[in-house]
C-alpha positions as CSV (number, residue, x, y, z in Angstrom):
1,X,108.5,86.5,107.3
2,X,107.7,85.0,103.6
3,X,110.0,87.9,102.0
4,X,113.2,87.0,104.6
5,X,112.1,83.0,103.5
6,X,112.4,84.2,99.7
7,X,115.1,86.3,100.4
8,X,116.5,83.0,101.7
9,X,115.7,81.0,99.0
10,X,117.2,83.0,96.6
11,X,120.5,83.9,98.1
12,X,120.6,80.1,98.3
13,X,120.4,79.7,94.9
14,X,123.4,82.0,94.2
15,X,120.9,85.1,92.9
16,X,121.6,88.4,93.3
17,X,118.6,89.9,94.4
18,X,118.3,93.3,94.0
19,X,115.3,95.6,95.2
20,X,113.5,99.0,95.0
21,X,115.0,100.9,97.7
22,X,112.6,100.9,100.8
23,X,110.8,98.1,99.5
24,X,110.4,94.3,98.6
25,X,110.0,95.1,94.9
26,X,113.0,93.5,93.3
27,X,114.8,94.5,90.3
28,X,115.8,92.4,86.9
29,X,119.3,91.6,87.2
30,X,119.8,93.8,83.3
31,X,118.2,97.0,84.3
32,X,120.3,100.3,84.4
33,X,118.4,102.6,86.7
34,X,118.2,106.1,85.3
35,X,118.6,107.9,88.6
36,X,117.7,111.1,86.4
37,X,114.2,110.3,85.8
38,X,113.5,108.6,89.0
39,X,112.3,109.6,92.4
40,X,110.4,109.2,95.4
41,X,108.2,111.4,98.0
42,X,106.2,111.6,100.8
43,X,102.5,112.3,101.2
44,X,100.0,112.3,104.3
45,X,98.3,109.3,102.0
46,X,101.6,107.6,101.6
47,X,104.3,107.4,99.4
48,X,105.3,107.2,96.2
49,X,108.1,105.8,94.4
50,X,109.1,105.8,90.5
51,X,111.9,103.9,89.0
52,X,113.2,104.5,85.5
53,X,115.2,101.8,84.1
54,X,116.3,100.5,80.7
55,X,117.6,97.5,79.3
56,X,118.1,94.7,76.4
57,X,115.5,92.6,77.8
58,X,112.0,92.4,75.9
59,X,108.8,93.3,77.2
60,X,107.9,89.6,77.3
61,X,111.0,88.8,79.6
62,X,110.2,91.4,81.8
63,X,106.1,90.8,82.3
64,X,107.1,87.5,82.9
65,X,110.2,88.2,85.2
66,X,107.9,90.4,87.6
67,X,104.6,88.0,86.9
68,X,107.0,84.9,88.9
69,X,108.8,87.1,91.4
70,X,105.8,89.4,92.7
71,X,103.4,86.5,93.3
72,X,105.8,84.6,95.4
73,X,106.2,88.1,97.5
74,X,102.5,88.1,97.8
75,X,101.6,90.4,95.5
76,X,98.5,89.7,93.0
77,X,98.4,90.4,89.3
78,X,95.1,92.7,88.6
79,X,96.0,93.6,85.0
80,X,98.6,92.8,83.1
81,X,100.7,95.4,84.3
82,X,99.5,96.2,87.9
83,X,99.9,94.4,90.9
84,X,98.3,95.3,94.1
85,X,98.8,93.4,97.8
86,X,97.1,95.2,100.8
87,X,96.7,98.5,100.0
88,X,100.0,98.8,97.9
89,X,100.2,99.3,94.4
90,X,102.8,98.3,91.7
91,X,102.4,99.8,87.9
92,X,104.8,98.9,84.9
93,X,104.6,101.2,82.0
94,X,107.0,98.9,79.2
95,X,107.9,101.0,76.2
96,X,110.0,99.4,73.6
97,X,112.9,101.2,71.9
98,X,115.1,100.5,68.7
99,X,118.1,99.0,71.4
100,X,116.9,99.4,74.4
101,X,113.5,98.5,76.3
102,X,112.6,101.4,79.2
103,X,111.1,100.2,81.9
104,X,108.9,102.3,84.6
105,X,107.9,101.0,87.7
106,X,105.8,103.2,90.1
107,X,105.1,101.8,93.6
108,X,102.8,103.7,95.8
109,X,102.7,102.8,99.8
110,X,99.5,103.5,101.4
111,X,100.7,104.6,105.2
112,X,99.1,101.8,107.6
């Protein structure tokens, strides 16, 4: 119920939201997804997904992009780069480039 209210909230707003696929995790407006290097599968634990994605944004801009838009989907911050709520898990892996910043998300489901 609080995702469809944010989902809400920012269609309201005019934002295009867009989101991992399968999940509530959304995606920075600048990111190109390399759909070469990313993937998802199935395990009797859960699954996992990884994203690959680059763009012009900084590091900065993107910690704090995913800092305000996870904890408002109820995700909490346990390290910089790791958010966790129930037994899911989000990790960002930020690797700066001359041009480009890469960006990779890996989000594991835990089956329920």
């Amino acid at each position: 119920m609080k995702f469809l209210f944010v989902l809400l909230i920012l269609f309201s707003f005019g934002v295009r939201a867009a989101f991992i696929n399968g999940s509530d995790v959304p995606l920075m407006d600048e990111l190109i997804i390399d759909e070469n290097d990313s993937f998802s599968f199935d395990s009797p634990e859960g699954q996992i997904m990884t994203v690959t994605a680059h763009t012009k944004a900084s590091p900065k801009e993107i910690l704090k992009f995913y800092t305000e838009s996870l904890s408002s989907l109820g995700w909490q911050k346990t390290s910089q780069t790791t958010y966790r709520r129930d037994q899911d898990e989000l990790t960002l892996q930020i690797l700066s480039g001359k041009a480009l910043t890469t960006l990779k998300l890996q989000l594991t489901f835990a089956n329920k």
